[in-house]
PALO-826441 format. One record per residue (C-alpha): x, y negated, z negated; residue in one letter. Coordinates in steps of 0.05 Angstrom, whole numbers, padded with zeros to 5 digits, always signed. Layout:
residues N
XYZA ...
END
This chain:
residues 221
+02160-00790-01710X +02178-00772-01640X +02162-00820-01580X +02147-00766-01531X +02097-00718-01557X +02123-00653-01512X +02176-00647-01558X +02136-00651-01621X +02088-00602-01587X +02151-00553-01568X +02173-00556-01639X +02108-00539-01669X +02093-00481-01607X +02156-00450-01632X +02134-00450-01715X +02056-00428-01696X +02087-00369-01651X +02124-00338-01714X +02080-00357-01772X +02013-00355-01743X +02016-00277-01720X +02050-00258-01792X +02000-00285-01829X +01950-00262-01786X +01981-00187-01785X +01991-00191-01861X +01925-00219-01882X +01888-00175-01839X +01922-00108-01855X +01922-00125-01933X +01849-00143-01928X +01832-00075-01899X +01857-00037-01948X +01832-00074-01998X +01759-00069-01979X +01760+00001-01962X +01716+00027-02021X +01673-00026-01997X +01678-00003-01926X +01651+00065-01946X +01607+00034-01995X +01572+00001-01923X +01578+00079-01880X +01543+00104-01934X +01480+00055-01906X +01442+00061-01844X +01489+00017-01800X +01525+00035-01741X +01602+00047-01758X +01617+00000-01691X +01571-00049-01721X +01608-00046-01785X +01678-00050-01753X +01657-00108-01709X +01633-00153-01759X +01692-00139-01800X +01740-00164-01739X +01696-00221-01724X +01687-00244-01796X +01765-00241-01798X +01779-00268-01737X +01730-00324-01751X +01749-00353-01819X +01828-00341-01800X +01815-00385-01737X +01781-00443-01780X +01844-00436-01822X +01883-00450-01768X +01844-00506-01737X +01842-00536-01806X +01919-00532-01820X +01941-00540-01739X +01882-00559-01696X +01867-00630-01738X +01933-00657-01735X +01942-00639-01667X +01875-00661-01642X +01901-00731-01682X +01971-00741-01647X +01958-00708-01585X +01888-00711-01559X +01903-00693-01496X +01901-00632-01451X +01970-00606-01487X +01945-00610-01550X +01874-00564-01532X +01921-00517-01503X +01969-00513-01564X +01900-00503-01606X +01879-00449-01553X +01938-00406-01557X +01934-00408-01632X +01861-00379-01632X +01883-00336-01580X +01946-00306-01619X +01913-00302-01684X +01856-00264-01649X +01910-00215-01630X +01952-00200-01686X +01879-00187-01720X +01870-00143-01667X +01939-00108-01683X +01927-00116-01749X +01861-00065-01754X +01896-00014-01708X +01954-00005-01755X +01905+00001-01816X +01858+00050-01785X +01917+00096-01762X +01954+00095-01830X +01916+00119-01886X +01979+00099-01933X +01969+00024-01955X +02047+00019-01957X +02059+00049-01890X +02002+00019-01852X +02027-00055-01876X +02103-00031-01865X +02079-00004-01782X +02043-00086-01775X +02097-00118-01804X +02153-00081-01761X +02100-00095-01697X +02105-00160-01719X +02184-00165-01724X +02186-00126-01655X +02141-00178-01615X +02168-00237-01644X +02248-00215-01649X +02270-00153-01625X +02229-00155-01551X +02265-00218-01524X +02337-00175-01544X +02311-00114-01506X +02291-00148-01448X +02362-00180-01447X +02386-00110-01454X +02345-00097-01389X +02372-00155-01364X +02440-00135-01363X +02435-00066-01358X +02406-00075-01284X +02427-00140-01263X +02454-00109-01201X +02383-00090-01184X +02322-00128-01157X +02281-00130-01222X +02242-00186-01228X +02166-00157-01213X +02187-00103-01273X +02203-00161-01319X +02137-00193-01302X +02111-00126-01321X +02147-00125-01382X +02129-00191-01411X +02057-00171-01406X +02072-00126-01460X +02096-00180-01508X +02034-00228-01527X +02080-00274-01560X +02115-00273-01497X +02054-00288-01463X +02032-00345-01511X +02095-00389-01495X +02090-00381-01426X +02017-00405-01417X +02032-00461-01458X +02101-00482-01428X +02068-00467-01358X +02021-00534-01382X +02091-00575-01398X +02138-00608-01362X +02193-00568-01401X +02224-00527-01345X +02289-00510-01389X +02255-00478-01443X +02216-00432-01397X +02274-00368-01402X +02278-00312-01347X +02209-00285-01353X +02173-00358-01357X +02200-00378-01290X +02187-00312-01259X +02112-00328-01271X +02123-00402-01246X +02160-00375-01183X +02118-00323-01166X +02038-00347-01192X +02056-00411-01193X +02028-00459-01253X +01950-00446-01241X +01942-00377-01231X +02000-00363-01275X +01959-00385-01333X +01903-00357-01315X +01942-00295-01311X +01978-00307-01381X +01910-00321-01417X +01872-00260-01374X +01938-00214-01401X +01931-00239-01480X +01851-00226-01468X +01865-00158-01458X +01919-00157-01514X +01851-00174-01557X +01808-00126-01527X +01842-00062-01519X +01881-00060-01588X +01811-00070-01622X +01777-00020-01578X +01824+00029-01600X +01814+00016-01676X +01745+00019-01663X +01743+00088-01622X +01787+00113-01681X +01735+00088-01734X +01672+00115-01705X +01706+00180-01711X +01755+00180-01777X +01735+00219-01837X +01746+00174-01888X 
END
């Protein structure tokens, strides 16, 4: 319905950066719990427990990543086939993968179903709410002060953060960049600030699931 497809693109960046990681968060975490007699039904085989823990993320991260490309990644690829729409569809997988990743490090730390769902869904409302008012906190608290390399810092710690920036870094939507997004244009400049913003949510994958995993190999459950 819109002439200019940036804006359609901006509006849906904005819904997939709230919804996406809840669902992803919440579906994970309950599905954890849920197959936990079936989890120790597997350690009571001969497989490896990193084995077991892997194939658990992947299958997740797999079938809620076709979810998305079926509900998100069709339409887009139909209205926008064009760079902006493979990098909307990229930082979907790329933020689902995440929250997954969040998702088994709250479950494997809480052994209380109700707590361990309560700790993702307040990680949730902390990335996607409660970050951008502390860093405006920040902000303010030491405007006097030359801060901008520590707010660079401190976005890489939000990967929802992160996600908007890659993708706005791609658009010609300067405005809606905020503080921390034109940091990264100022001082990486589109290219490597991309690179930089997909290298950072990489991570946000990789160590998150590490940790869950470390834990697993060693829990008594």
């Amino acid at each position: 319905m819109e002439d200019n497809t940036t804006k359609g693109i901006l509006t849906i960046l904005n819904v997939i950066l709230f919804t996406v990681p809840l669902v992803s968060v919440l579906f994970a975490t309950i599905y954890i719990y849920n197959s936990s007699e079936f989890i120790e039904l597997l350690l009571s085989q001969p497989i490896k427990r990193n084995k077991i823990w892997t194939s658990l993320f992947s299958a997740l991260a797999i079938a809620l990543i076709i979810a998305f490309l079926v509900g998100t990644g069709i339409p887009l690829l139909v209205y926008s086939p064009d760079a902006n729409g493979l990098i909307m569809i990229t930082v979907g997988i790329l933020i689902t993968a995440v929250f997954i990743s969040i998702a088994f490090l709250c479950a494997i730390y809480n052994k209380d179903k109700a707590r361990g769902i309560g700790v993702a869904i307040m990680a949730w409302l902390f990335f996607a709410l409660l970050f951008d008012g502390l860093v405006l906190f920040l902000l303010f608290q030491f405007s006097d002060y030359p801060i901008e390399k520590p707010m660079i810092l401190i976005t890489s710690l939000n990967p929802i953060d992160l996600s908007r920036i890659y993708m706005l870094l791609h658009l010609d939507a300067s405005a809606m960049f905020g503080y921390t997004g034109a940091l990264f244009k100022e001082y990486f400049g589109t290219v490597l600030g991309s690179s930089i913003s997909a290298i950072l949510l990489v991570l946000w994958i990789v160590i998150p699931f590490l940790l869950s995993l470390k834990k697993f190999v060693k829990k008594d459950l």
